[in-house]
C-alpha positions in Angstrom: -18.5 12.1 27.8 -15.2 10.9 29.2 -14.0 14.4 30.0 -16.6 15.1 31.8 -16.6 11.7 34.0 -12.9 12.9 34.3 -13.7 16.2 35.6 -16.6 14.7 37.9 -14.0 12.2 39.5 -11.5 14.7 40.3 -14.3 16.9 41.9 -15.5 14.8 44.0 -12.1 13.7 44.7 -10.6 17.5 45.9 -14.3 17.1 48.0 -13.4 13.9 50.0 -9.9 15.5 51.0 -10.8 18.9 51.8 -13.3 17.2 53.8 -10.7 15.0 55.5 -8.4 17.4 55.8 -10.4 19.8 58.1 -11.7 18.2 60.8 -15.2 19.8 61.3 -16.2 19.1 57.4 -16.1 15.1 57.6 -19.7 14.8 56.5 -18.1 16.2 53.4 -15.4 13.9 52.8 -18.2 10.9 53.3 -20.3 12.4 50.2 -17.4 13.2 48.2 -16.6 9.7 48.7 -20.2 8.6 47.7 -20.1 10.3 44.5 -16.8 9.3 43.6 -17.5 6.1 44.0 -21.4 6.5 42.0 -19.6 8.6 39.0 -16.8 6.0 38.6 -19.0 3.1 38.3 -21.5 5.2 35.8 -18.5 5.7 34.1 -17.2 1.9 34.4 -21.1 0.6 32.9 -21.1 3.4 30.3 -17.3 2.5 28.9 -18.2 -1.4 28.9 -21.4 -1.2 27.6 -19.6 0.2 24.3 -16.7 -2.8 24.1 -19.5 -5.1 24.0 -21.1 -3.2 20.4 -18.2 -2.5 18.6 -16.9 -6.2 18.7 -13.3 -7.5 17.1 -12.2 -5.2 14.4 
């Protein structure tokens, strides 16, 4: 599950700067933005949600 958070993040991340790079493609750097942000905080709730279960070893 991690892996694949990973390999979203970096996606969307290669999104937002193509789309800041080239000038006419900014809507695509704004969505690439979006889901970066949305998949890093599923990712964030998913991860912290499991501290809380496993407790103190």
């Amino acid at each position: 599950m991690v892996k694949i958070i990973l390999w979203l993040l970096a996606a969307w991340l290669v999104l937002t700067l193509v789309g800041a790079v080239v000038k006419g493609l900014v809507w695509l750097a704004v969505i690439g933005g979006v889901l970066f942000l949305a998949t890093a905080a599923y990712g964030a709730i998913k991860s912290g949600g499991r501290k809380g279960i496993k407790g103190p070893r």
